[in-house]
N, C-alpha and C positions, 0 to 999 in steps of 0.2 A: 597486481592481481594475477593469480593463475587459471588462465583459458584451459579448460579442460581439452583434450584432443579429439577431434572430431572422430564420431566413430567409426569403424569400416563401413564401405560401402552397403555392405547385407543389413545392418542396423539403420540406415538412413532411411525416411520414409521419402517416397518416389517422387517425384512433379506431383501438384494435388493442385483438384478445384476447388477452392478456398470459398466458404460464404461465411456471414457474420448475420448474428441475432442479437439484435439491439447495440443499435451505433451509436452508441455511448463515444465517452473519453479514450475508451480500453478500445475495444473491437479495430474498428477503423486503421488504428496503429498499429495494431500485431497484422492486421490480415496487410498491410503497406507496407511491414517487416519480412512478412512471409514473401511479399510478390520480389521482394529485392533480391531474396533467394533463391528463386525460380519459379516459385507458386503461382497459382494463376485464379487471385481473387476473381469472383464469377454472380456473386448477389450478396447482398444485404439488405436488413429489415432494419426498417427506422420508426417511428409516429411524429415523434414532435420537430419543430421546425430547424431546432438546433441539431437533431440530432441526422436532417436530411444535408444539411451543410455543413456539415463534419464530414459525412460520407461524399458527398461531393467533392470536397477537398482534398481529400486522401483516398478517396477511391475511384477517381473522374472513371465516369464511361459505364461505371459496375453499376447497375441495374438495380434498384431499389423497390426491393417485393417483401412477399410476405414470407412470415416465416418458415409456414409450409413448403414456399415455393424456394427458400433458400438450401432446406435439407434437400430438395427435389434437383438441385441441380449441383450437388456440392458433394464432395468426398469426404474434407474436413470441414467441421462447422465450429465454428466460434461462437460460446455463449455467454455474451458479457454482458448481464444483465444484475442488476442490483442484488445483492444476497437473498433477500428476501424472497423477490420472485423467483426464485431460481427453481426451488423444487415443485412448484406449480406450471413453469413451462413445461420444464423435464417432462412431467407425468401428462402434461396435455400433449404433448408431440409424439410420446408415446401411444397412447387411446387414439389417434385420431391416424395408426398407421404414417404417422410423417418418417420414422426413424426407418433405413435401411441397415440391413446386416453386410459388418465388415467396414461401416460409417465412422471414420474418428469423431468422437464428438467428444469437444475439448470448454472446461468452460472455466472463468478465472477469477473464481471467489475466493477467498484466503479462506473463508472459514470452513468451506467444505473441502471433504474429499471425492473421491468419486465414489463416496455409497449414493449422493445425490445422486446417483446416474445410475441408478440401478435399473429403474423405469424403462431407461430406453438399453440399457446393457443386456436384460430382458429378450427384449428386441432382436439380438446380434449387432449392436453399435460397440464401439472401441472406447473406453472413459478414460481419458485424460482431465487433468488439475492442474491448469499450470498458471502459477498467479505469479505478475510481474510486482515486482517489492519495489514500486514506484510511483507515485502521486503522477496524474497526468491532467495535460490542458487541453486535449483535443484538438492540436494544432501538427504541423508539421515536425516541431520538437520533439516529441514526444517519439517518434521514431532512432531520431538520430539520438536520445535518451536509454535507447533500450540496450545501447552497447555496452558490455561490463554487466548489466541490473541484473542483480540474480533471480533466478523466479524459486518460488515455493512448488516442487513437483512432487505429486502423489497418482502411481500408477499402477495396477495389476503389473506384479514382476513382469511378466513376460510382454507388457509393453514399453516400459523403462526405458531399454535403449532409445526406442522410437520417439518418447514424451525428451528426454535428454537432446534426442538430436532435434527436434521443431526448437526447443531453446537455443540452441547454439546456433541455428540458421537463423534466428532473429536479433543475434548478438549479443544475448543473455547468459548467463551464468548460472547453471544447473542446479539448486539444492533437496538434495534427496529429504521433503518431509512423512513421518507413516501418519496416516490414515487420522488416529488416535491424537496424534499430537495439533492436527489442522487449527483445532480451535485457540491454541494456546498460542500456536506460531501468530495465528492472527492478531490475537489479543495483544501481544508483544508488538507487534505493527504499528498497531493504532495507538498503543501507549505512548511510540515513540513519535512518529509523523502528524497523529493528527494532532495530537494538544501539544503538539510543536507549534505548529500554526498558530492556533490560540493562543499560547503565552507570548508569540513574537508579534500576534496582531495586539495584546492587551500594551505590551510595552510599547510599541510604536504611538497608539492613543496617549499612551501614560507621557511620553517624549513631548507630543507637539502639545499638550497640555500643558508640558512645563517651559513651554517657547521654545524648543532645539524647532530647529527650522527644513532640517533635512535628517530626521529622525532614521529615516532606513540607510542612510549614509554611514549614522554614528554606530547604527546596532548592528552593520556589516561586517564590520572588521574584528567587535568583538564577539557574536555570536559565532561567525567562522573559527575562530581561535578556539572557544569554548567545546564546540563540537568537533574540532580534530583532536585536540585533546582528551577529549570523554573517549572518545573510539579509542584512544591509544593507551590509553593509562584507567579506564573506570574511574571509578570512587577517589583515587589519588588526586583527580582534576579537579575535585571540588574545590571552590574559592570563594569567599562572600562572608558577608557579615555573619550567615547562619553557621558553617563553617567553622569561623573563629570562633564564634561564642559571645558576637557581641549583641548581648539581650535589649540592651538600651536604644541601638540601631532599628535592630526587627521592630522594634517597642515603634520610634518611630514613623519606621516605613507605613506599618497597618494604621497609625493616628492619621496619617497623609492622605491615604488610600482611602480610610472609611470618611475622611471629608470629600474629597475630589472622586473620585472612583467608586462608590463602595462594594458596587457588585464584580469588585475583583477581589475580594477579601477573603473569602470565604477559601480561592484558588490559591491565594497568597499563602494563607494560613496550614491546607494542608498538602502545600506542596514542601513550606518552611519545617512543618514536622516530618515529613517522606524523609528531607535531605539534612536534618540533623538525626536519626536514626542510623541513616548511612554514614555519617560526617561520625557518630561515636562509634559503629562496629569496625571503620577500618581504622580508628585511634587518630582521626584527626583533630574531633575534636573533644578536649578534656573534659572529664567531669567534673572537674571543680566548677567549670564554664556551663556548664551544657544544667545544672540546677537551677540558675538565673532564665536562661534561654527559655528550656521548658516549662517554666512557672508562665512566662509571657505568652507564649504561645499558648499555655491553656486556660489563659484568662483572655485568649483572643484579643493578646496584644493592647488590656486596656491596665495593666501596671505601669 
């Protein structure tokens, strides 16, 4: 992987006093990435019990306020708060005067850009978007996680540099998204990581149902394979019964399934048509094969 080169010194943004708005998984991490750079976390806003021993943990000694009180004491402010809330803080921190001019206020939604920040851009505040393309656990990992991870950044050009270099001082890897595209980059994210989860927690149930004994052992070495290989080769990497075209197999995976499992059927079913659509456009697999297949599949596997 190639680390982009730090930018000159005039593009760097300066020592900052660092606060975080809602100490989540996110927040805590990037402001304990930041201090590792020289920044000087300085407050954070928390409510719920986990989310004061998160910040405790990665933020010891940082003062736990409110949120008013963290733009009030803070140059950069981190807003990592669930997507949804997002543009109702934004617009209340605005109206209530909390936002100062010439404020970086950075916040790390995939799906927005910084029109969400317009509220307080309004104001004289700095909007940055800089989303870490990383699942996190709230823990100390999650730091030493961030080296290499690229983030998704979208900034008023003539903040660019500035948004560019906070990622490479938290050991991140830059990628320029516009504005327009935020939702889809996102989309594409969660396509990939979250119903990863899902299908690797549905297979691991699926394992020790069938007596494998150490089920995340087995699914280790071959999920890793599968997923260096998809990043290297796409579509070339497909392998599997659906693949080949063996309809009598799919046929009866989903007989197994709809006894033992069946509220994984319906995932089974159209994730098995996704990857024979793919398995025919790149000519894996034939269509003499794929008529059998597809009849099974849309008889929902009861031929």
């Amino acid at each position: 992987m190639n680390t982009p080169p730090l930018p000159e010194a005039k593009d760097r943004p300066a020592r900052l006093a660092v606060g975080v708005v809602g100490a989540g998984r996110v927040g805590p991490a990037l402001a304990a990435a930041l201090r590792l750079a020289g920044h000087r976390p300085v407050a954070v806003s928390g409510v719920s019990d986990a989310s004061v021993r998160r910040a405790a943990a990665l933020l010891p000694e940082v003062p736990l306020v409110s949120p008013a009180q963290v733009l009030a004491r803070s140059e950069l402010v981190l807003l990592t708060v669930p997507d949804d809330a997002l543009p109702r803080l934004v617009q209340g921190l605005a109206e209530t005067g909390a936002v100062r001019p010439g404020q970086l206020l950075v916040h790390t939604s995939g799906r927005y850009g910084t029109a969400v920040l317009d509220p307080a851009r309004s104001a004289g505040a700095l909007p940055l978007a800089l989303h870490p393309a990383m699942t996190f656990t709230g823990t100390a990992v999650d730091v030493q996680r961030l080296a290499g991870c690229s983030f998704g950044v979208t900034a008023p050009e003539e903040l660019r540099l500035a948004a560019e270099a906070l990622v490479i001082e938290m050991g991140g890897e830059p990628e320029w998204i516009e504005e327009s595209a935020r939702p889809l980059y996102h989309a594409a994210l969660a396509l990939g990581a979250n119903h990863l989860v899902t299908l690797v927690a549905q297979s691991l149930e699926l394992l020790g149902a069938a007596g494998v004994g150490a089920p995340d052992r087995m699914l280790g070495p071959l999920l890793g394979a599968a997923l260096d290989n998809a990043l290297r080769s796409g579509d070339a990497a497909l392998t599997g019964p659906v693949a080949r075209g063996d309809a009598g197999t799919v046929a009866a995976h989903v007989a197994e399934l709809r006894e033992h499992a069946p509220q994984t059927v319906a995932g089974y079913l159209a994730m098995a048509r996704a990857t024979a659509d793919r398995a025919m456009a790149s000519g894996l697999l034939k269509p003499e094969l794929a008529e059998d297949l597809l009849g099974v599949l849309a008889d929902g596997g009861t031929r």
